[in-house]
C-alpha positions as CSV (number, residue, x, y, z in Angstrom):
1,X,176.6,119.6,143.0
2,X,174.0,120.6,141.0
3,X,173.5,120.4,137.2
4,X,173.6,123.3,134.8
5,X,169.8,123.8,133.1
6,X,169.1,125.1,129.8
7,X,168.2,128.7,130.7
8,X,164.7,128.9,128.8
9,X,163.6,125.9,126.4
10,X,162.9,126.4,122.7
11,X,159.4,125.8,123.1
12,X,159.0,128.4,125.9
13,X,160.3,130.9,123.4
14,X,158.0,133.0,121.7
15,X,157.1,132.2,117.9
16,X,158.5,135.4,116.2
17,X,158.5,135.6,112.6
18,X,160.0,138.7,110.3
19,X,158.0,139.1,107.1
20,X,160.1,138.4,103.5
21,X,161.4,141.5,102.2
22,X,163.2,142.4,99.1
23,X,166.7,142.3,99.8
24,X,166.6,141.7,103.6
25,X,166.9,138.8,106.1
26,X,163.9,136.3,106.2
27,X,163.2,134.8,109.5
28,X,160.7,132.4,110.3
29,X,159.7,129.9,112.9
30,X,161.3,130.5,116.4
31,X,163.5,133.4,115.4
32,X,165.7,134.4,118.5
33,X,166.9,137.5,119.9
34,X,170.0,137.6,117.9
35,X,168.3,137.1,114.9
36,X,165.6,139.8,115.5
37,X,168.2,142.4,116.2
38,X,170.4,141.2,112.9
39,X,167.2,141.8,110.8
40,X,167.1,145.4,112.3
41,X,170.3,146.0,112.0
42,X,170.5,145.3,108.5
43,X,167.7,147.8,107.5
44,X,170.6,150.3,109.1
45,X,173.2,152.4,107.8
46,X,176.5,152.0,109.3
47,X,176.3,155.5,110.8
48,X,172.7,154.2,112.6
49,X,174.0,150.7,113.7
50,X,177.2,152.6,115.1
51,X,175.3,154.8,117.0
52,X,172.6,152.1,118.2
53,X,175.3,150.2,119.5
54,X,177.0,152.9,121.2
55,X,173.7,153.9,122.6
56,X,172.7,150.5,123.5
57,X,175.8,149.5,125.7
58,X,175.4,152.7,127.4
59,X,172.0,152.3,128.6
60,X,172.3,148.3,129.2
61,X,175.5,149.2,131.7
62,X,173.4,151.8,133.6
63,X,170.5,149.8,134.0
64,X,172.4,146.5,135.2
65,X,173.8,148.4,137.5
66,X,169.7,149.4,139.2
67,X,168.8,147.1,142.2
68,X,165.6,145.1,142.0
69,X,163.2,144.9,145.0
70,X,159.7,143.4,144.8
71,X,156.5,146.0,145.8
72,X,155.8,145.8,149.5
73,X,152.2,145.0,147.9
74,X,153.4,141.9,146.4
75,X,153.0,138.4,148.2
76,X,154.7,135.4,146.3
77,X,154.6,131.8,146.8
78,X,157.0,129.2,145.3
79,X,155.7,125.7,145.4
80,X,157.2,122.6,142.6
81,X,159.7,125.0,141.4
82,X,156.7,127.5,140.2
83,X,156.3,130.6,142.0
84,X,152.8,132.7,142.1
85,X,152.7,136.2,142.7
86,X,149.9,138.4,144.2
87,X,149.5,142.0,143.8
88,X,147.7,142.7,146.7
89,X,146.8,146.2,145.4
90,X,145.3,144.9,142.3
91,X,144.3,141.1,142.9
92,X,146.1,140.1,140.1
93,X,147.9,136.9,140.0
94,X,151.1,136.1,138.1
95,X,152.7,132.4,137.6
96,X,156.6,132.6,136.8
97,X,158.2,129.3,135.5
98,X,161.4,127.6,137.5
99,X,163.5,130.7,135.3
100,X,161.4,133.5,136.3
101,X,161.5,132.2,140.0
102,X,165.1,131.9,139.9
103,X,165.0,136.0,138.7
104,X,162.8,137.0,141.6
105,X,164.4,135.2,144.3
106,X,167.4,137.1,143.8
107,X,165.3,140.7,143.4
108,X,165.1,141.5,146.9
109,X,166.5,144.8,147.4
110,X,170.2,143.3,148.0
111,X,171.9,142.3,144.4
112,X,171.9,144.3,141.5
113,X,170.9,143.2,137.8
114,X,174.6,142.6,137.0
115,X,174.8,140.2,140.4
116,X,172.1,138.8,139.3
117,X,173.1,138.0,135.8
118,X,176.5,136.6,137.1
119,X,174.6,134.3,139.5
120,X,172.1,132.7,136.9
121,X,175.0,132.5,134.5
122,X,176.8,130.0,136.7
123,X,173.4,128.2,136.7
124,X,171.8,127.6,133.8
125,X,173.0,126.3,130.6
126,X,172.8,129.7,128.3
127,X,175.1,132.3,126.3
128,X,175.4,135.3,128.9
129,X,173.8,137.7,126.4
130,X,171.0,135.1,126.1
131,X,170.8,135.5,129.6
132,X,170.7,139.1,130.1
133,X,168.4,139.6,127.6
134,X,166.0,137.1,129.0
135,X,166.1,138.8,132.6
136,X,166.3,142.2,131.2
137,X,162.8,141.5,129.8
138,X,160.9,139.6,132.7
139,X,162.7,142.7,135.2
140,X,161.1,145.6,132.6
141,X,157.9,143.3,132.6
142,X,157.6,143.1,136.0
143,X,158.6,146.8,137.0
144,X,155.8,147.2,134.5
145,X,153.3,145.4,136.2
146,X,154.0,147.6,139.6
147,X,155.7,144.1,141.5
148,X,158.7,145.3,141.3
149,X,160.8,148.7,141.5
150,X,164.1,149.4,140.4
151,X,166.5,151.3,142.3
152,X,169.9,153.0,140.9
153,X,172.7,152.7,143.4
């Protein structure tokens, strides 16, 4: 049986800093996802943060629910663990690391975000919200970049 794996090292995190401000959070260094949205949330009032959150949940439960598939234009190739990406339409390249191949392996038109989510949970070494939040963000980035489309179902 295979090992768990850290999801997504420390180092392959981005270095996200919150400026000092009187009366509010500092971050510095490698801030993470939960401590960027505590920052935020503390420039809120409770009737803000309430409704955020409400909001939030809302919208993250409808779009777990959408069905990835990758662009008919797209040709991918997965070699060491790496996988590269063509968009034939564009002739742009794309490199995802052994995370982001995991992520579009599964987007094939057949598993929604949620299956998706519980598959990579039982396979790398991460909190769930860590998780979804990291294949939230390469799913929008990608649907941004036209290589992949979402589908509700």
């Amino acid at each position: 049986m295979m090992s768990r794996q850290p999801f997504i090292t420390e180092d392959l995190r981005p270095d996200l800093a919150v400026q000092p401000d009187s009366g509010h959070p500092t971050l510095t260094g490698h801030a993470t996802t939960a401590q960027l949205a505590d920052a935020a949330r503390a420039l809120l009032s409770d009737e803000e943060r309430q409704q955020v959150e409400r909001g939030s949940r809302d919208k993250h439960r409808e779009f777990m629910q959408t069905v990835p598939q990758p662009n008919p234009n797209v040709q991918g190739t997965t070699l060491d663990g790496e996988t590269v990406l063509l968009d034939l339409s564009s002739g742009r390249y794309y490199t995802l690391n052994r995370v982001g191949t995991a992520i579009w392996e599964r987007c094939t038109g057949n598993q929604s975000l949620q299956d998706i989510h519980a598959t990579l949970c039982g396979r790398f070494e991460a909190s769930s919200e860590r998780i979804a939040d990291d294949l939230l963000a390469l799913v929008t980035h990608l649907g941004h970049e036209g290589l992949l489309t979402l589908e509700r179902r």
